[in-house]
N, C-alpha and C positions, 0 to 999 in steps of 0.2 A: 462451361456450365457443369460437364459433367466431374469436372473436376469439385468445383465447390460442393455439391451433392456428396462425394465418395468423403472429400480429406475434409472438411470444414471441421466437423467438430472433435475430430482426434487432431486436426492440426492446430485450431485453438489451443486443447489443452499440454499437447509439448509447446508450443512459442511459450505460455504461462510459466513451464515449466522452466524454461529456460530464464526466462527474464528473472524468473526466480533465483533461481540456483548461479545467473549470471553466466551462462553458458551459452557456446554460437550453437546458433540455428543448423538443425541437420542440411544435407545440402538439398534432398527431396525440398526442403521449404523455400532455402536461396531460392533453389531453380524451378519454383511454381510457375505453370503460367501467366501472364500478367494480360489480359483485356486491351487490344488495341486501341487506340484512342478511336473515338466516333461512334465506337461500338457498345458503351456505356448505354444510350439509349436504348437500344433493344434490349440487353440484359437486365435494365431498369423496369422497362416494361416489361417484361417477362417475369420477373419477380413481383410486380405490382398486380397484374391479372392472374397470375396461382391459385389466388382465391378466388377466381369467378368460375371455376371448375366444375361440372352438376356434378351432386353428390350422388355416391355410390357403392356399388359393391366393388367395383375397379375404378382406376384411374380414366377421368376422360377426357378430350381435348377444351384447351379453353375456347368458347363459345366466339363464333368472328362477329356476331353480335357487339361483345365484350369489347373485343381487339377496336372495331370501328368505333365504338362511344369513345372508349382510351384517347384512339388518332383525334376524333373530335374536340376532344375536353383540352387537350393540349397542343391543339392547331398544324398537328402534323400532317400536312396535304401531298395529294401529287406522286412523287418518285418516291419520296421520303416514308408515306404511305405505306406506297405497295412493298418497300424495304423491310418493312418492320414487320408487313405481316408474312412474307417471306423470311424473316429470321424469326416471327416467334413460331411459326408453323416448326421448322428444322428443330428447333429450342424444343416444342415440346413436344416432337416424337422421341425426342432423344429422352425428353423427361420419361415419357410415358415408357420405351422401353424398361429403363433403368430402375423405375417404381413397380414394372411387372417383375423382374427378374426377383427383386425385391420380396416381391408378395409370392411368387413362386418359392422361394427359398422355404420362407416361417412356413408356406404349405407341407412342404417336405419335413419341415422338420417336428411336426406333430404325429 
């Protein structure tokens, strides 16, 4: 996750760059990490409840509110459950650090 947050959109635009100009891919992009299989779901859902965030003056965790309608709406019960909200929990400290460090930065630099 934290990878797609740091390289996503400079890594977009050199692949564009490449397919253009008909050039191989640096090898940082070959050798991206790739999401093990199974684990699609959680990074789906994780990217799906982003938006249920309360708004604010910082970043803040997504609502388990949120998380349990999600597992409801899409009949994820049981083990499968408490999976998901054990990786989007992980998922989004890591987000929230990574958006404070973020917001830290532009502070500093005014």
């Amino acid at each position: 996750m934290l990878y797609t947050l740091e390289q996503e959109p400079v890594e977009r635009r050199i692949i564009e760059q490449c397919l253009r100009e008909h050039l191989p891919f640096p090898q940082a992009i070959q050798n991206a990490p790739e999401l093990w299989i199974g684990l699609g779901l959680y990074f789906g859902a994780f990217q799906d409840l982003d938006g249920d965030r309360p708004s604010g003056w910082t970043v803040r965790p997504i609502p388990l509110a949120a998380i349990l309608n999600y597992c409801q709406a899409y009949n994820i019960v049981d083990e499968q459950r408490e999976d998901l909200i054990y990786f989007l929990r992980a998922m989004d400290k890591a987000y929230i650090k990574h958006e404070t460090k973020k917001q830290d930065k532009k502070k500093k630099k005014r």
